[in-house]
N, C-alpha and C positions, 0 to 999 in steps of 0.2 A: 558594463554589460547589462544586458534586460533581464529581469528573471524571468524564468517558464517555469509554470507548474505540471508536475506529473505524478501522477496513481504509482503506488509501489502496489507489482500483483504477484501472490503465489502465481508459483510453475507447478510446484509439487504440494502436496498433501505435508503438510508441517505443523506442525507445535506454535502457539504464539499468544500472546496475554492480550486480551481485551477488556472491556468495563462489561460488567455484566449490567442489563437495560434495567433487572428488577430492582438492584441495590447499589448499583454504583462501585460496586467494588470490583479492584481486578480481579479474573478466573484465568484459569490453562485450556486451552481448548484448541482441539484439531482443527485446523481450514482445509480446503480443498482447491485445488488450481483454478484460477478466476477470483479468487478471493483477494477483494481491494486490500492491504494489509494497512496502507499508511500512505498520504497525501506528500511530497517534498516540495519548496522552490528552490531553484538553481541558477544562481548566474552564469553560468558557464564555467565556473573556474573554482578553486581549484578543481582538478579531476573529479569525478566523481561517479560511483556503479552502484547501482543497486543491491542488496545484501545476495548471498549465496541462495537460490530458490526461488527467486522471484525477478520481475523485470517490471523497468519502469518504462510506463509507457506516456508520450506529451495530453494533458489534460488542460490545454488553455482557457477552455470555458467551463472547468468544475463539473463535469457532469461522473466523473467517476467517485464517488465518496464511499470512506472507510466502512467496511462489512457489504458493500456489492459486492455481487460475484457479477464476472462478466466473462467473455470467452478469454482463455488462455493463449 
């Protein structure tokens, strides 16, 4: 099977760990729906969905990356 790549995006306002940009170290911090959370590739198989609150959407040419908000 080929992979595709796809953006995992918040739906809702949620909790989630990122790098913080001043020191590298992970923080807790609220996002808002539109917020890229994490990049996946998928071959198709096994199954596979998106975590509870977010949806992935097909990104084959990389333009959606992790901390864009985009429309939900």
């Amino acid at each position: 099977m080929t992979e595709q790549a796809y953006a995992v995006i918040a739906t809702v306002a949620q909790q989630v760990m990122i790098q913080n940009p001043a020191n590298g170290e992970p923080v807790e911090t609220t996002v808002q729906p539109g917020y890229v959370i994490n990049r996946v590739m998928w071959d198709g198989g096994p199954e596979w969905s998106p975590p509870a609150g977010t949806k992935a959407r097909a990104d084959p040419t990389g333009t959606l990356q992790i901390g864009q908000t985009v429309s939900a």
